[in-house]
C-alpha positions as CSV (number, residue, x, y, z in Angstrom):
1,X,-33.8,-17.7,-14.9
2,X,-36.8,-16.7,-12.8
3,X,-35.9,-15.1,-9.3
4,X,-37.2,-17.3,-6.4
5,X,-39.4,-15.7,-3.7
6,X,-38.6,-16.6,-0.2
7,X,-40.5,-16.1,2.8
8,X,-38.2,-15.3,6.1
9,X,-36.2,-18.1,7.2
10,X,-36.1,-19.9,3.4
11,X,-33.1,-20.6,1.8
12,X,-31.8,-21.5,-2.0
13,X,-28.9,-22.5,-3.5
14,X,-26.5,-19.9,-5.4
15,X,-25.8,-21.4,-8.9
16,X,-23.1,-18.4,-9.5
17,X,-20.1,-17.7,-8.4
18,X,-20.3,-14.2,-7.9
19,X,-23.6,-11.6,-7.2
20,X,-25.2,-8.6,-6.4
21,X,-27.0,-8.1,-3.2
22,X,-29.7,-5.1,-3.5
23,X,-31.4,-3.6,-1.1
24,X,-34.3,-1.7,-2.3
25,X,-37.2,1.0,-1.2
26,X,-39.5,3.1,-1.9
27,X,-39.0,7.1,-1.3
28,X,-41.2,8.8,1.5
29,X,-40.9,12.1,2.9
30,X,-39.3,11.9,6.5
31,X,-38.3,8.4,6.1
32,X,-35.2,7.5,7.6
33,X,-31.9,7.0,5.6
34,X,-30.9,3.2,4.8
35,X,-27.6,2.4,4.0
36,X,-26.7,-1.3,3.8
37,X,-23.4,-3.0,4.9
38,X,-21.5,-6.6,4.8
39,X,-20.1,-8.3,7.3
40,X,-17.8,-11.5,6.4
41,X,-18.0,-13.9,8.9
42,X,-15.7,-17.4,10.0
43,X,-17.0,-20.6,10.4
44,X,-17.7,-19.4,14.0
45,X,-19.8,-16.6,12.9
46,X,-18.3,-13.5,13.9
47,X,-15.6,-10.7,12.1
48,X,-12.1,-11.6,12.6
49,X,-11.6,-7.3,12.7
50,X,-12.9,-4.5,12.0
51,X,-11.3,-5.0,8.7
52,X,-14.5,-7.7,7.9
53,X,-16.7,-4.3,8.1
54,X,-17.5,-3.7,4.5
55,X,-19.9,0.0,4.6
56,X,-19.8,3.2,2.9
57,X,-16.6,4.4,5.0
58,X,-14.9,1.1,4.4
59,X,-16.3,0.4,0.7
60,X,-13.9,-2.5,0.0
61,X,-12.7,-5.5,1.7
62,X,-9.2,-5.8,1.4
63,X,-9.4,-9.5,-0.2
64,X,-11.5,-7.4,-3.1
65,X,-14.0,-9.9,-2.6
66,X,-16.7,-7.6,-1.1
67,X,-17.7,-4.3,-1.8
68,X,-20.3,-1.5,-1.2
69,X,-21.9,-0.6,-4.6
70,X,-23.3,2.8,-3.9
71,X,-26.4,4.6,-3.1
72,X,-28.8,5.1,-6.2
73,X,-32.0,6.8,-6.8
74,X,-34.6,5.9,-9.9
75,X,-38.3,6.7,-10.2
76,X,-39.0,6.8,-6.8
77,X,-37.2,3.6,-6.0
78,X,-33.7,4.0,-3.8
79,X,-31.5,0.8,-4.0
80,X,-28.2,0.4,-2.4
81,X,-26.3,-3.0,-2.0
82,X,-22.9,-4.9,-1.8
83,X,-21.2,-7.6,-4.7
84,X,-20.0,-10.5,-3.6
85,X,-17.2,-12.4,-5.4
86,X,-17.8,-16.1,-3.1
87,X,-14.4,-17.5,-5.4
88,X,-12.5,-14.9,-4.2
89,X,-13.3,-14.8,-0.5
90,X,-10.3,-15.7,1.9
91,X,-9.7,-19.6,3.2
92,X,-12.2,-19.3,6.7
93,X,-14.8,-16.9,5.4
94,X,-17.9,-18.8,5.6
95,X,-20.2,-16.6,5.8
96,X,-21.5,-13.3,4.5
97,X,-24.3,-11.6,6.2
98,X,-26.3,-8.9,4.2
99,X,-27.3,-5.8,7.0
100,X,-28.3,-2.6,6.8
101,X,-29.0,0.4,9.5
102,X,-31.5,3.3,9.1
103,X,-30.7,6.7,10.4
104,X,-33.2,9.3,11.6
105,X,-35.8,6.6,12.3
106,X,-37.0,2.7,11.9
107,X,-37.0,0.2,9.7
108,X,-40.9,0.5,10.6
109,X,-40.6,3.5,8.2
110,X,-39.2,2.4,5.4
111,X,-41.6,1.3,2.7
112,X,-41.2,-1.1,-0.2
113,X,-38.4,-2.8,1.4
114,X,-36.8,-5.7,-0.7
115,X,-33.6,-7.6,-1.3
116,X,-32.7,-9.1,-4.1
117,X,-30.2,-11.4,-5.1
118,X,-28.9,-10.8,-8.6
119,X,-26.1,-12.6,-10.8
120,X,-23.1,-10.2,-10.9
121,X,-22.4,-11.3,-14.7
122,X,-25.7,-11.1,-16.1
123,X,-28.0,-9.2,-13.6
124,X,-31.0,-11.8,-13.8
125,X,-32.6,-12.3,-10.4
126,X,-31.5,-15.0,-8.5
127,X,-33.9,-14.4,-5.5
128,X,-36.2,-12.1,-3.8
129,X,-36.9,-11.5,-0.3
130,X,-40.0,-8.7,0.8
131,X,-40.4,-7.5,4.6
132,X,-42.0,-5.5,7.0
133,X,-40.3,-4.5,10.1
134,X,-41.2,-2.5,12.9
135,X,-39.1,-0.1,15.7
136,X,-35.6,-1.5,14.2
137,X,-32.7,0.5,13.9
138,X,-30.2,-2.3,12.6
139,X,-31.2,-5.4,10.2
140,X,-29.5,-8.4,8.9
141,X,-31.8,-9.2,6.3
142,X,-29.9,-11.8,4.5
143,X,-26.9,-14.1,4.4
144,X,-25.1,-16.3,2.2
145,X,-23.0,-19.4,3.6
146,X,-21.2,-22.0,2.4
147,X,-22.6,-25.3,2.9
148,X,-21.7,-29.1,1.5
149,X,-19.1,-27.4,-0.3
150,X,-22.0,-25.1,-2.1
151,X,-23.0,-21.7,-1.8
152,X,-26.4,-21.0,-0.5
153,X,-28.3,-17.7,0.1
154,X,-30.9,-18.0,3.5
155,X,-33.8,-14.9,3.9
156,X,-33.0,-13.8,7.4
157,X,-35.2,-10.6,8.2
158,X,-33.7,-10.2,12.0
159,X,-33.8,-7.1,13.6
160,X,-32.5,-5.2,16.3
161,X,-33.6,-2.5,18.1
162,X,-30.8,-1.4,19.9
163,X,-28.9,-0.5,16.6
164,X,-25.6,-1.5,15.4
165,X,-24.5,-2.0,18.7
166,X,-26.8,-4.6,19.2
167,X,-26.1,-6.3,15.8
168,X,-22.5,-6.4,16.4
169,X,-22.6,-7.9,19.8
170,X,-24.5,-10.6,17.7
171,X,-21.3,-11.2,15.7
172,X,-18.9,-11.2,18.5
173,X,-18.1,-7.5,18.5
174,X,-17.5,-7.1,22.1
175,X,-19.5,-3.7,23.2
176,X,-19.3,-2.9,26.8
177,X,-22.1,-1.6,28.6
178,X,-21.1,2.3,29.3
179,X,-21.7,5.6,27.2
180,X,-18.4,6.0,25.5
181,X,-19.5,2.0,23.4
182,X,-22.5,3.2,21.7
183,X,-21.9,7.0,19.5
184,X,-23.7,9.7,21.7
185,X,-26.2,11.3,19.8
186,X,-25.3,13.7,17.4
187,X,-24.4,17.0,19.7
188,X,-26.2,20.5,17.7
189,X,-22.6,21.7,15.6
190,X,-23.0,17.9,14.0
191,X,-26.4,18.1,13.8
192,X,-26.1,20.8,11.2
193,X,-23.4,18.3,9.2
194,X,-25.3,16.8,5.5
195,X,-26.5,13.4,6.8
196,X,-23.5,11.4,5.4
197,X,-20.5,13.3,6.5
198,X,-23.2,13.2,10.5
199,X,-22.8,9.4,10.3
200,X,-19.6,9.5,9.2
201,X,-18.3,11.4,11.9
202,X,-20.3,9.7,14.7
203,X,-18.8,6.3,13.8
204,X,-15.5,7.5,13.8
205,X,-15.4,9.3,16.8
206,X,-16.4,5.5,18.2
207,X,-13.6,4.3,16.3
208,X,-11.5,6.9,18.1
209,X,-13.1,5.8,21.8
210,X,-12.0,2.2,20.7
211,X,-8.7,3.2,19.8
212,X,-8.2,5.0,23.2
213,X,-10.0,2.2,25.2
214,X,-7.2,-0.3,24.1
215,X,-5.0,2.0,25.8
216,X,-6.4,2.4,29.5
217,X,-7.2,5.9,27.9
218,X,-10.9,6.0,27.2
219,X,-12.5,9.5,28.6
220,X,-9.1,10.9,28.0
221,X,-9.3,14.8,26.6
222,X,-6.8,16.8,24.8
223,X,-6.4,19.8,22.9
224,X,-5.8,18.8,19.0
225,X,-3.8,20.8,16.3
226,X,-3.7,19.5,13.0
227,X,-0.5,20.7,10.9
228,X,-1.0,20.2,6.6
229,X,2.3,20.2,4.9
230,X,1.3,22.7,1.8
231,X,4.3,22.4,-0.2
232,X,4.6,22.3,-4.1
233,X,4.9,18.4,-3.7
234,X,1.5,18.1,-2.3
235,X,-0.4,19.4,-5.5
236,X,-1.8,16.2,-6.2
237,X,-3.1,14.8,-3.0
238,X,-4.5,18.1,-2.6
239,X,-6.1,18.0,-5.9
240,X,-7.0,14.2,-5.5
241,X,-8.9,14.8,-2.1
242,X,-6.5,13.2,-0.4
243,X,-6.0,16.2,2.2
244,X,-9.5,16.6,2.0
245,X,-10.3,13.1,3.3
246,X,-7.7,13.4,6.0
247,X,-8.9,16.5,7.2
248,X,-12.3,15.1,7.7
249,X,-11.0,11.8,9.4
250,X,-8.6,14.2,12.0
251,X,-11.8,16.3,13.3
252,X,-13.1,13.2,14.4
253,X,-10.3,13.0,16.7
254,X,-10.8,16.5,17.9
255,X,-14.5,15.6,18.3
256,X,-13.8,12.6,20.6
257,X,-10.3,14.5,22.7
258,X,-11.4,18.0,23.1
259,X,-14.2,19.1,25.5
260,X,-15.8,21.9,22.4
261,X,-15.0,19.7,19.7
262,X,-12.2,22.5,17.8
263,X,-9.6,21.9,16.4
264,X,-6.2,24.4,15.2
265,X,-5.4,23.8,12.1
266,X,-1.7,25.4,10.3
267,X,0.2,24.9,7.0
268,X,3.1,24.9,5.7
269,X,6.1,25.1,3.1
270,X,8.2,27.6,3.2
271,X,6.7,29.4,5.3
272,X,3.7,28.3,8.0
273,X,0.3,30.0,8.3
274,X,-2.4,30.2,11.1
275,X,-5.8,28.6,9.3
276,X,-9.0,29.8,11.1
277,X,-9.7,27.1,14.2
278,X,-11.8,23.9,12.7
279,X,-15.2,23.6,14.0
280,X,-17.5,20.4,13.4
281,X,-20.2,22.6,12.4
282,X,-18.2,24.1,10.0
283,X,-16.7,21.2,8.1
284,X,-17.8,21.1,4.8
285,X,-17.2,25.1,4.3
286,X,-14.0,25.1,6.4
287,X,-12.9,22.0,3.9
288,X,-13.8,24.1,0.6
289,X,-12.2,27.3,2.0
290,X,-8.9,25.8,3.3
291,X,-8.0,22.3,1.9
292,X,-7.0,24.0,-1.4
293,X,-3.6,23.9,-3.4
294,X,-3.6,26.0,-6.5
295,X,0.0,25.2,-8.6
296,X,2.2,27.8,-7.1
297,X,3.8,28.5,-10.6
298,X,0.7,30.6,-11.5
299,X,1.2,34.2,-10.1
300,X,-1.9,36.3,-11.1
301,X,-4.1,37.5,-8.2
302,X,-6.3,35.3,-6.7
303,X,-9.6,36.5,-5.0
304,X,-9.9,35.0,-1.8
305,X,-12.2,35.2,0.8
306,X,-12.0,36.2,4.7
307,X,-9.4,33.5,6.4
308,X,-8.1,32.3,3.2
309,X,-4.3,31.6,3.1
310,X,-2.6,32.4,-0.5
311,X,-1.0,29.2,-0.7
312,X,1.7,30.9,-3.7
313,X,2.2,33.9,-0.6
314,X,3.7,30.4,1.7
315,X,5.8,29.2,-0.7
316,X,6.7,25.7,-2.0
317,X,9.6,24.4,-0.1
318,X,9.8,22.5,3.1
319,X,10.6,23.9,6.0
320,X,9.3,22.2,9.1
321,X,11.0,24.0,11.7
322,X,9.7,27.2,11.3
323,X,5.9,26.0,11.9
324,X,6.9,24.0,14.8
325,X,9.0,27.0,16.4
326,X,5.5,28.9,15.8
327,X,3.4,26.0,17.2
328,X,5.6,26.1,20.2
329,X,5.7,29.3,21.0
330,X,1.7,29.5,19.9
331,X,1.4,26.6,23.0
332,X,3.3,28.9,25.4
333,X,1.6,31.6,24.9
334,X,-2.0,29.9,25.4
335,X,-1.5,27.4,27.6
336,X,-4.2,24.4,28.0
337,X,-5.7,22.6,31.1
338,X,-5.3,19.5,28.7
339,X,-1.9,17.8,27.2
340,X,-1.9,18.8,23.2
341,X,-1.9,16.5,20.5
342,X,-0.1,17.9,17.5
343,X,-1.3,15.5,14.3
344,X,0.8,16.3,11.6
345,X,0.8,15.1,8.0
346,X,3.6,15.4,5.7
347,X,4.7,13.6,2.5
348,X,8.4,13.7,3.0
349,X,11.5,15.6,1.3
350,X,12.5,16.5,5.0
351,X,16.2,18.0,4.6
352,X,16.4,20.4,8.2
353,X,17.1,17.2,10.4
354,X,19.3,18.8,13.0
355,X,17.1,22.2,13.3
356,X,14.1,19.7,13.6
357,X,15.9,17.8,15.9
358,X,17.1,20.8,17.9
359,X,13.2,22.1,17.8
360,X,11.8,18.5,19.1
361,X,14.6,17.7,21.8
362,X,13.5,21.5,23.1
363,X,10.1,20.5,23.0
364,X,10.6,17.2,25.3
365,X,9.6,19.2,28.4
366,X,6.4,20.6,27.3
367,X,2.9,19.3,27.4
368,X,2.9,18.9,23.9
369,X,3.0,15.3,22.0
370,X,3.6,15.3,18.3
371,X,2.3,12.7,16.0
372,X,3.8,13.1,12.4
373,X,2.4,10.9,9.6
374,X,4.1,10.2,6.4
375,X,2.4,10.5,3.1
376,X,3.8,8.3,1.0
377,X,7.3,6.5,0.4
378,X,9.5,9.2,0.9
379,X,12.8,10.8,2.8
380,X,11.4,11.7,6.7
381,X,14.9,12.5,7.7
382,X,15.5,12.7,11.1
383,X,11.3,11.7,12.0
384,X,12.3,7.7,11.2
385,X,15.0,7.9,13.9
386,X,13.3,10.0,16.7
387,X,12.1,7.6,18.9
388,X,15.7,6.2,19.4
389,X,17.4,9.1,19.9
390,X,18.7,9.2,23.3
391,X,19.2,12.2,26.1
392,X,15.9,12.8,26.0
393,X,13.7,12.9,29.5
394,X,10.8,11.8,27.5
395,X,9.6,10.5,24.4
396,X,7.4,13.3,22.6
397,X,7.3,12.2,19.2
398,X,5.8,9.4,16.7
399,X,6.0,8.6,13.5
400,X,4.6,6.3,10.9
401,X,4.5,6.5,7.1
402,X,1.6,5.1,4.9
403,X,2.5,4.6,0.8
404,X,-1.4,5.1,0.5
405,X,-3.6,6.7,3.2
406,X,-6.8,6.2,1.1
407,X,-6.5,2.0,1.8
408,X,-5.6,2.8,5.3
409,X,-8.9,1.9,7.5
410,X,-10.2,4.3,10.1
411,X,-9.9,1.8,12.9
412,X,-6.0,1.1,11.8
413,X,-5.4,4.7,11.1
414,X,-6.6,5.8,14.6
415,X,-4.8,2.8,15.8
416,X,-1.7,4.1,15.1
417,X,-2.2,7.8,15.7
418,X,-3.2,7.5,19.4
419,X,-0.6,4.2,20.0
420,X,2.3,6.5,22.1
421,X,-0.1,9.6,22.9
422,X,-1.6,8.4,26.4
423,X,1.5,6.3,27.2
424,X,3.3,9.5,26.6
425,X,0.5,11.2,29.0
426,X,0.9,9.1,31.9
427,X,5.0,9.9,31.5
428,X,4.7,13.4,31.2
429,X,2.2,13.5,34.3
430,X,4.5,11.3,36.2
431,X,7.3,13.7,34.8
432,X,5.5,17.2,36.1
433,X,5.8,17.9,32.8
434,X,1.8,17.9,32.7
């Protein structure tokens, strides 16, 4: 089968039931990085949620039906693309519209650009779409849609110069018209971030604003402390980048809630330790020197560089209350304009209930909120039954478990992270606590 050309605005009927869309282009020196997305659409043309986002971050839709193949590089031709199962699309999808953004530049710059519409079993071309483009920043450059009870693929070729902003409020997305809607440019400490992690970062710090704009919250600043339970029973999420991923979705919160973008970081186990404060520009190293779990049964010496926290030296047992008596007493002792945020991740075997309890009740009448997050299907003790606990004068504690983080998507994850913290705000203001 011979693909079929198509000029902008032609459309052909898909004789397969599942594809590969590719977008391809040439390499250039200073030409901006493309990466392409998928956005599946309802009859009515627009997401349902955030969850219809299908993009390097978000690389699967949850239906399986769409997903982000990957960035690849081949004699001077980069391609990157999505596959497309159209039988195992959900009842109301209708649509799937083939996009793509470049970053550090225009579309104008891109050379060679192509799509092509392969069949996912065989890989023979199914059709082929060429264009020039000028000053945009976002593209939807094709889309397939179901029509007379067939699939059919249309060459769209419509830009946008306003960026994704301006190609989501073309699906519905409701953007509002102020600073915090659109990701400010990159600030200098993410400026020195490798390009993926940048754009990484600078969409989830919007995902963040969203999360606190549901919330009467947006603008809102805190100080953030992220807390890493470091215990034997963590080896393999440590191992598995688990911690790693978390880590680097939690300094987007920092980025968005605290005025110079830090963030104090501790772990834990049987005993807590102070990790050097978390600064954007210092991700990736601060990652590689402190999101690291060797197996605690292995007792030579370790070299280990400035900052570095023997994690045999902490133990491998739980014990939460001692980190949060040195949290508090950390708070106290360096007191913030701004309420704190304490974001901390565990994966269970919780078996101090009453001390935690004890530490947490004590805690109610400082300016500290703290957000614990399960890690897995496990015993939280006391943490499932805080928020019901009475003879308290306010809630200061939230808890949710996940049985798999890495399926969890940033817009639900930050969702439930920041769902009590500005209520809990307005309380303790109203409170004098703050």
């Amino acid at each position: 089968m011979n693909a079929i050309s198509l000029s902008k605005g032609a459309n052909c009927v898909v004789p397969v039931s599942a594809v590969h869309a590719v977008l391809s282009w040439k390499e250039k020196p200073g030409a901006p990085d493309v990466d392409a997305t998928a956005l599946l659409l309802t009859a009515d043309g627009v997401v349902r949620d955030d969850g219809d986002f299908v993009f390097y971050n978000q690389p699967r839709h949850a239906s399986g039906a769409v997903a982000h193949r990957g960035k690849r590089s081949d004699a001077g031709l980069v391609t990157d693309g999505v596959a497309v199962d159209l039988g195992g699309l959900e009842p109301g999808m209708e649509r799937v519209a083939l996009c793509a953004s470049a970053d550090g530049g225009t579309f104008g710059g891109v050379a060679g650009l192509t799509l092509e519409l392969l069949d996912a079993a065989t890989g023979a071309g199914l059709a082929r779409f060429e264009m020039t483009a000028g000053p945009e920043t976002a593209m939807v450059f094709g889309e397939l849609y179901r029509r007379g009870g067939q699939w059919k693929f249309r060459a769209v070729g419509q830009g946008y110069d306003t960026g994704l902003a301006g190609l989501a409020t073309d699906f519905g997305v409701a953007v509002e018209e102020e600073p915090a809607a659109v990701p400010a440019p990159a600030a200098p400490a993410e400026e020195r971030l490798p390009i993926d992690m940048r754009k990484r970062l600078a969409l989830r710090k919007e995902q963040v604003s969203v999360s606190l704009r549901k919330r009467g919250a947006d603008g809102m600043r805190a100080r953030v402390i992220l807390v890493l339970d470091a215990s034997g029973s963590m080896i393999d999420l440590y191992a598995g980048g688990v911690v790693a991923d978390v880590v680097e979705r939690m300094a987007a919160v920092a980025a968005q809630l605290d005025a110079d973008g830090a963030m104090q970081a501790w772990v834990f186990a049987d005993r807590p330790a102070r990790l050097p404060d978390l600064r954007l520009s210092e991700l990736p190293e601060w990652i590689a020197l402190h999101v690291r779990m060797e197996n605690p049964w292995e007792y030579e010496e370790r070299e280990r560089r400035p900052g570095q926290v023997d994690m045999y030296s902490i133990g491998g047992g739980n014990n939460e209350p001692k980190v949060i008596a040195k949290i508090r007493a950390d708070v106290r002792e360096n007191p913030s304009a701004e309420p704190t945020l304490v974001l901390f991740f565990s994966d269970g075997g919780v078996y101090e209930s009453d001390r935690i309890e004890r530490q947490l009740r004590a805690a109610a009448k400082e300016p500290v909120f703290w957000q614990f997050v399960g890690l897995g299907d496990a015993d939280y003790g006391m943490l499932e039954r805080f928020d019901t606990l009475p003879n308290r004068s306010i809630d200061n504690v939230g808890f949710f478990s996940l049985d798999d983080i890495t399926t969890v998507s940033d817009q639900d994850l930050y969702d439930r992270l920041l769902s009590e913290f500005p209520s809990w705000t307005a309380a303790a203001r109203q409170a004098g606590i703050l």
